[in-house]
N, C-alpha and C positions, 0 to 999 in steps of 0.2 A: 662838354664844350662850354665855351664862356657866359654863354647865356644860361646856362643853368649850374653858372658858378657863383662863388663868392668873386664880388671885386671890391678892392679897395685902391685908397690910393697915395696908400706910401709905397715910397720907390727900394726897390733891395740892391741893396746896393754891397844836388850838392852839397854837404852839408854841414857846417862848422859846429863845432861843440862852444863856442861862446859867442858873442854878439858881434857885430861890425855895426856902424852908422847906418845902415842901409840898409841890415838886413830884417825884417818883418818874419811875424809868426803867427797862423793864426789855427782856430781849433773847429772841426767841421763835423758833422756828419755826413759820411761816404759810407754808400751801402756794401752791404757785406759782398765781396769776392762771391762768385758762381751764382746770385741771387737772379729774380728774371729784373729788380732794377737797374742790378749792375750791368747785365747784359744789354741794355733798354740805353744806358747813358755812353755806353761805348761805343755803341753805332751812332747814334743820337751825336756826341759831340767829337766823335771820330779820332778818340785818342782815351786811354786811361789817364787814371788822376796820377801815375807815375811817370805823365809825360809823352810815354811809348805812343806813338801812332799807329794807330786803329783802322780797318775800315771804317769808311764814312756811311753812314744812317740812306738806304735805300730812297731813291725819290720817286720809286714807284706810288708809295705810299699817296703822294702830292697830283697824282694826273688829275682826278676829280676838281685839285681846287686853285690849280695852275700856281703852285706855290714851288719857287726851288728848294733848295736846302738854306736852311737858315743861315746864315754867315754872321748872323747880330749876336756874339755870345757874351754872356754876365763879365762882368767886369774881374777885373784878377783872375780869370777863367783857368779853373783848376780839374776841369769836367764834374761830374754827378757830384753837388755837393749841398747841405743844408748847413746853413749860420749858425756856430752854437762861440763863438768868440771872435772879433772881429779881428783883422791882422794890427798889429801890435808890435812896436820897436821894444826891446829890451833895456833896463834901466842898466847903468854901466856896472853895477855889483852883481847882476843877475846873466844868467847862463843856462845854453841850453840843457843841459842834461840835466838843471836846477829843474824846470818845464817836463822836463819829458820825466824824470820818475815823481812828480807832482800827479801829474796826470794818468800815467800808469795806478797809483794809489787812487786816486780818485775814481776811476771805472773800475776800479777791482770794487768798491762799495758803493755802486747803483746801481740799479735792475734795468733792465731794458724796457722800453713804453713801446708799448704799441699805439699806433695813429687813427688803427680803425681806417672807413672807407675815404681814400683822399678823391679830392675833385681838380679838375682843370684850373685856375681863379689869374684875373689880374693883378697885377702888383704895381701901382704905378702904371709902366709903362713895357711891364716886364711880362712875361709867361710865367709861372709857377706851380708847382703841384704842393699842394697843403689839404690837412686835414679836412674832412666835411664839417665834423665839431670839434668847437676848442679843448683842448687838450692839457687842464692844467699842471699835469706833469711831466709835458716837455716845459712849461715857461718855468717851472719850478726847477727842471735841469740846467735850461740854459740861463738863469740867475744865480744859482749855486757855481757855475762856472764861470760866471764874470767875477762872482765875488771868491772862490780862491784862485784864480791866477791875476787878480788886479795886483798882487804884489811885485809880480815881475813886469808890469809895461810900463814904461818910460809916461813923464809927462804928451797928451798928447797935443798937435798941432794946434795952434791960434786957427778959429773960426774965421771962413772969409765970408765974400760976398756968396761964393756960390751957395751958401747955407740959407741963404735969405728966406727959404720957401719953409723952412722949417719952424715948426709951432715952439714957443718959447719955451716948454718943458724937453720939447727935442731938443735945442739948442742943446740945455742944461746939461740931460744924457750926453750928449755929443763933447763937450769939452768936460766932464768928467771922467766918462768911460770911452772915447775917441770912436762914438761911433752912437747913432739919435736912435735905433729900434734896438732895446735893450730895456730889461725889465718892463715892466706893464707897456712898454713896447711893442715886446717882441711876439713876432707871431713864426712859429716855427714854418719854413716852406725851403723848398726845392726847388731854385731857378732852370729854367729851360731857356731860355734865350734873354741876349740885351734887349734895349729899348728898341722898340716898335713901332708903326704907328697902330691905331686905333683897329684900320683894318683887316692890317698885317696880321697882330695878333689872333682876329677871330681865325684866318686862314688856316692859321698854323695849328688854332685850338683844333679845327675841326678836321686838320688831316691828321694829327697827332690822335684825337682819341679813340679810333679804334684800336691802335695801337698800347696804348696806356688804361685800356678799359678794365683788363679784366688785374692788373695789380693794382688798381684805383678801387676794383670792389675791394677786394680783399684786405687790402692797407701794407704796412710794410713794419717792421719792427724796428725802430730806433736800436742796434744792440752793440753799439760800438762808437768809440770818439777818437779822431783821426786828426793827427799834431801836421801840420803842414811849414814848410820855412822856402822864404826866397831870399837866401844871402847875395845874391846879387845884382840885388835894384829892378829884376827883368822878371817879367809873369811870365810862364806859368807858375805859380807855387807849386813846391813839388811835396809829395809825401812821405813823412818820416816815418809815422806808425799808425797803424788801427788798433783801438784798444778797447778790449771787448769789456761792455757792461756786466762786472758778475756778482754785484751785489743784492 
């Protein structure tokens, strides 16, 4: 539960073969098919990451703490997923299957990490499940992936006001690489619900971890990196490939 978590508090924030104006791509991990995570995020946000509609996550779980089913889910919500590339327009020379055997080649030579025991933790204003200790060979994966697909992402978007909260070296990150937790940033986790308030969150911490206890002992294996695209301006992103770590 979240009192005997990490908190912090930065915030987490169809398919064509070439690019359109509008269409975003970004690079995730999504836990493997038949896993007890995968099974855990399909009831949990009541659809797979390929869209398909799922039963919804039992509220039996919630009588103890008078909480419904969440309905606050992470932004661009793709179900069970962790940040390893943020979504990303394509530069007009560049193309998806450019992407997609880029990254194919790239999980054919890295190993899979394991995370060891994850815990409950706040993110901002978010749920999440992340490591108990840092891990630095997910930051060391998910920097090696900003740095070979920076060639395919378009310039990104001019900085507004809504950025304001962010530390001047976020900024930085943020109009370099279109997006501020990113290198010495980035802390790898697994969104469970949007924004929250303060008490909402504990609620949810505490009817979620019996539930989430015994793959939070055990940890889960990072063994795959999963290409998502939304060519049509509308979320859900849907899923192109999982591409298993076999180096």
């Amino acid at each position: 539960m979240l009192n005997c978590a990490q908190v912090d508090t930065q915030p987490q924030n169809g398919l064509a073969s070439s690019a359109s104006s509008f269409a975003r791509y970004a690079i995730y991990y999504t836990p493997q098919p038949g896993s007890p995570l995968a099974a855990f995020g399909r009831s949990w946000f009541g659809r797979a990451n390929d869209g398909a509609t799922l039963q919804a996550f039992s509220t039996a779980g919630f009588t103890d703490s008078g909480v419904a089913k969440v309905s606050a889910l992470p932004g661009r919500y793709t179900g069970l997923h962790a940040l390893f590339l943020a979504p990303f327009a394509l530069r007009e020379d560049a193309a998806l299957d450019d992407v997609r055997t880029r990254l194919i080649n790239f999980a054919a030579h890295r190993k899979a990490v394991e995370t060891g025991p994850l815990t409950l933790a706040r993110a901002g204003r978010y749920l999440v499940l992340r490591p108990v200790d840092p891990k630095p060979a997910l930051d060391w994966l998910a920097a090696q992936c900003v740095n070979a697909f920076e060639t395919f992402a378009a310039e990104p978007d001019e900085i507004g006001e809504e950025h304001r909260h962010l530390s001047p070296y976020q900024r930085l990150l943020l109009r370099s690489f279109g997006h501020p937790q990113v290198m010495s940033e980035y802390r790898f986790s697994i969104a469970l619900t949007g924004p929250l308030d303060t008490a909402h969150l504990e609620r949810v911490s505490q009817a979620l971890w019996p539930v989430l206890e015994d793959i939070c002992a055990e940890g889960i294996a990072v063994d795959g990196l999963s290409l998502f695209a939304d060519t049509s301006g509308r979320t859900p992103m849907r899923l192109i490939g999982r591409y298993k770590l076999a180096g």
